[in-house]
N, C-alpha and C positions, 0 to 999 in steps of 0.2 A: 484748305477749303476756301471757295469764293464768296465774296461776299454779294448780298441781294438788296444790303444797303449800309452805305456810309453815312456816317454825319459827321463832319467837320465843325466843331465850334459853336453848335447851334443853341441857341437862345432863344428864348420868347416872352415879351412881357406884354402885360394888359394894361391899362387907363384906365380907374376903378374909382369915384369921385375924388377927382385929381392925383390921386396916389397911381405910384409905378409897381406893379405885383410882377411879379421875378416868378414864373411858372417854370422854367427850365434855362438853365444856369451856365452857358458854353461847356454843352454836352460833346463827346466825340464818343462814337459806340460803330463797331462792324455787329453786322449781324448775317451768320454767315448762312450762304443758298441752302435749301436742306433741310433746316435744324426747322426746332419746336422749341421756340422762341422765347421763354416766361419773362416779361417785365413786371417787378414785383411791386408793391408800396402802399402804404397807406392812404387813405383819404385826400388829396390835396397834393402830395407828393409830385407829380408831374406827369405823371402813365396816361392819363387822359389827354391831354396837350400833347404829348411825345406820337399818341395814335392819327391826334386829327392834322396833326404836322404830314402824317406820313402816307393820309386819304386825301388829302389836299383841302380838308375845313378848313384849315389855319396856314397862316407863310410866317415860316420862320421870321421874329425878328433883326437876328443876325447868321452868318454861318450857310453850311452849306449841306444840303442833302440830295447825294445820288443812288438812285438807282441800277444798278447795275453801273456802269460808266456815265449817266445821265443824268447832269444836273437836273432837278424835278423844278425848279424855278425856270427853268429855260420849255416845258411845255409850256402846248401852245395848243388851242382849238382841237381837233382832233386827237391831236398826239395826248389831251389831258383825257379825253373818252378812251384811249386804246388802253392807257394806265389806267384806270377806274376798273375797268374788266379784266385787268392781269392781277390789278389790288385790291380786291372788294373785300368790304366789312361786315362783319356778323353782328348784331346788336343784340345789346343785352335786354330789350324790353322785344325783340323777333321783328318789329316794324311790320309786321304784315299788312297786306291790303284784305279786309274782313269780307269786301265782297265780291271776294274773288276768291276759287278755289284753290285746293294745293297745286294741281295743274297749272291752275294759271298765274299761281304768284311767283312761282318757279319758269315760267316760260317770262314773263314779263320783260327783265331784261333783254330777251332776245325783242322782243316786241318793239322796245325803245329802238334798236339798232336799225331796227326794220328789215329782222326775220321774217321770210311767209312765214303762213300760219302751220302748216305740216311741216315744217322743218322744226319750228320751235316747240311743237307740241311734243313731236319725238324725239329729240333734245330734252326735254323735260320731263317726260316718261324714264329716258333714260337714267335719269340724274335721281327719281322717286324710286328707285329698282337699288341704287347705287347705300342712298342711304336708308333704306329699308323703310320703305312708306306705299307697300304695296298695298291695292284695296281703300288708301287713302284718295288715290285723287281729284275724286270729285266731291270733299271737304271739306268743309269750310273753318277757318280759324277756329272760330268760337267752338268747334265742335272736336278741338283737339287739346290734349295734354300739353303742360310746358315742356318736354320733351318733342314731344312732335312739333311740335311749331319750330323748337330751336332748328330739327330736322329740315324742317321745308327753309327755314332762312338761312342753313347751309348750304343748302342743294340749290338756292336760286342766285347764291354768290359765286356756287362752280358754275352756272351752268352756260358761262361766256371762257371757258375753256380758263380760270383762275392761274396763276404763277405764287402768289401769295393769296395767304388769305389773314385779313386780321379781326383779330376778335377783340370785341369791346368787352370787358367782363362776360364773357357769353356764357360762363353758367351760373354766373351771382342770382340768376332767380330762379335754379331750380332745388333741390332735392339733394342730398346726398348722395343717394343711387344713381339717379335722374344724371345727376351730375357725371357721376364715374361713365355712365352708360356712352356719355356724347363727348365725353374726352378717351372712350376707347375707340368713339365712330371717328373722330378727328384724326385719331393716331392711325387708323385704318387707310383712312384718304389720304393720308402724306405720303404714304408706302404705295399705294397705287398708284394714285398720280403725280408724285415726286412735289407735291407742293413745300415750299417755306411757311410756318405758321409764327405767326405774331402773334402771342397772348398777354392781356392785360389783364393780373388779380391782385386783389388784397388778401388771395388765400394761398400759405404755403402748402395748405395740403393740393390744391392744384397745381402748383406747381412743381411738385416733388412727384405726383404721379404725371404728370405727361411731357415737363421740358427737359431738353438735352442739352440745353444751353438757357444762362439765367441773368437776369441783369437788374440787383437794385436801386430802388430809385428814392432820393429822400431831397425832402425841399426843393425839388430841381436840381440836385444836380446826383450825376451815377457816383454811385459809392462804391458797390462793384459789378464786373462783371464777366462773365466766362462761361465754357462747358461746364458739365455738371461732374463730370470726369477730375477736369483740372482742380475742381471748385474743392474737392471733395480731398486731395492729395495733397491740398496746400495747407498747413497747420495753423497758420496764419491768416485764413479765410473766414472771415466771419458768414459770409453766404452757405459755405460747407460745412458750417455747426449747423445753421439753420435747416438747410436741406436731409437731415442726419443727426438730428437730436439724439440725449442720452441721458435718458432721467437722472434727476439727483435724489438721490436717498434721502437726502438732510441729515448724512451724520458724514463725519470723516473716518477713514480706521482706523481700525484697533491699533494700539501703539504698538510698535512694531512693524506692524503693516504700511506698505505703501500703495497707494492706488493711481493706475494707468488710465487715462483715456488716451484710448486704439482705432484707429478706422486699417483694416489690414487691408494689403494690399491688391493681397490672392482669398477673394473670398471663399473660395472653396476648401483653404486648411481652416477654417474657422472652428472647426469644431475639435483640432486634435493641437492646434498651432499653442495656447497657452497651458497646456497639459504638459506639451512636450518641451518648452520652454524652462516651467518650473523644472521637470524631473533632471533636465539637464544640469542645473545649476543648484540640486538637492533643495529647494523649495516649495512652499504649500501655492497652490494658486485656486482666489474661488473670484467668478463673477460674478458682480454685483447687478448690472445691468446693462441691455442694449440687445440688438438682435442683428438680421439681417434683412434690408429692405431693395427693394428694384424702383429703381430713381432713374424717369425716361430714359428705359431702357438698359439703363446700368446696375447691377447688383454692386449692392456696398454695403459693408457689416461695419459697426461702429460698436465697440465693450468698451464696459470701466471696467478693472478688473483689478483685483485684492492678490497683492503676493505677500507673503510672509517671511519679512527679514529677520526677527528674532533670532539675536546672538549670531548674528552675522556681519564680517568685516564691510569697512566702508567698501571697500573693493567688490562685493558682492551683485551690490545698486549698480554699479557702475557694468558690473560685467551683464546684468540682469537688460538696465537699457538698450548696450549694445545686440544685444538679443535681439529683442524687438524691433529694433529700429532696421533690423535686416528684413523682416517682412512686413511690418505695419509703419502706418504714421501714427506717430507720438505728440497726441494733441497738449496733453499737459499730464502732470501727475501731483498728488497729495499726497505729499511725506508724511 
């Protein structure tokens, strides 16, 4: 898959009463064409700095970031307004213009370009139909849900024909629902119109329902980062526990017993795969916990599960792992 953007080496630091603050740390990250995008991190972390590097608020301190094949330091005049309208940003507070309707905050950009007025208005209709704000458009902010505004501050970021689109925490202010609602309208618009989506959160439950690909961010600098596929296969992923939790009990077992953490490969034997495991190799098997969840797009089942070695040869364990390790990843176990 291609990528929609490289970064080479890239760093950023501020002048903060004479101190030198290290925002991002000669980063290098592909993020390939396509995908739904999550960059994760905490407060401070660098996600904020990494977005306005890539709207063009900020210029790298060092390093190099292309777009497609195009160094984004080498626009120029024009060429940085044709990128603004392929790149535009969704904000987390909607930035709307309050007096001005849905209609018109979503033609607006065409307005800047210097659309007539009937091409942009119909352009803008179109785009209020798209993401369902029909009946709205003669609106006014104040007179909409935080849902709907996020709406209209989508719809006025596609509506110069978008390539990417990136989002600033764009549901940190709404709702739980609210929230799920405009991350199934996002994943709706990637599929239609083949967009790349960039999201910036501090929440992995955002990111676990809408990216296909995920990238941590700590102090500046990427800790990791991949599909959510790969992320999820690698036993040695720390992003792929995260994305795929497994409650702990707080107790170990029962003596005798030994306990698996599983992410199986083929979701679909999950339900017959450690039954039949046990029965093969004359053993009890009971799960303790875990389930099966759909992670941008991807089904992944992840169990702890309790088998019963009592009075059984070292050889047992051994042939028990081999087992497993033919259809699942074998996160770790508790002897």
């Amino acid at each position: 898959m291609s990528s929609v953007f490289r970064l080479e080496n890239v760093s950023k630091t501020f002048s903060r009463s004479g101190d030198t603050v290290h925002a991002l740390r000669s980063i290098s990250l592909d993020i390939p064409a396509g995908s739904f995008f999550g960059i994760v991190g905490t407060s401070g972390a660098g996600k904020s700095t990494l977005l306005r590097l890539l709207n063009l608020l900020e210029k790298p301190s060092s390093g190099t970031i292309h777009f497609h094949d195009q160094p984004l330091h080498e626009l120029k005049g024009a060429a940085v307004r044709q990128y603004l309208s392929k790149v535009p940003t969704i904000f987390q507070h909607f930035n709307l213009f309050h007096a001005k309707t849905v209609l018109e905050n979503i033609a607006f950009p065409l307005e800047v370009r210097g659309i007539g007025k009937t091409a942009r208005l119909k352009k803008a209709a179109e785009l209020i139909e798209l993401v369902g704000l029909q009946g709205k458009e003669n609106a006014y902010p104040s007179q909409l849900s935080g849902g709907q505004k996020q709406r209209v501050g989508i719809a006025r970021a596609l509506v110069a024909d978008a390539e990417v689109l990136l989002c600033d925490e764009a549901t940190s202010a709404l709702d739980s629902e609210t929230t799920t609602i405009i991350l199934d309208l996002l994943l709706k618009l990637k599929q239609q119109l083949n967009l790349t989506i960039i999201l910036i959160t501090h929440s992995w439950s955002v990111v676990r329902y809408a990216a296909d690909s995920v990238t941590l961010i700590q102090d500046g600098n990427i800790i990791e980062a991949g599909s959510v596929r790969t992320l999820l296969h690698d036993a040695d992923s720390y992003l792929g526990r995260q994305l795929l939790p497994a409650p702990d009990l707080g107790r170990n077992p029962d003596d005798g017993w030994v306990r698996y953490d599983l992410i199986l490969s083929d979701v679909r034997e999950q339900s017959t795969f450690f039954s039949e495991v046990a029965r093969s190799l004359g053993i009890t098997a009971a799960m303790v916990s875990g389930g099966v969840e759909r992670l941008g797009g991807v089904d992944a089942a992840r169990f702890k599960v309790d088998f019963d070695l009592r009075g059984k040869a070292a050889s047992a364990q051994a042939a028990l792992s081999a087992a497993l390790r033919e259809k699942s990843i074998v996160l770790g176990k508790v002897a």
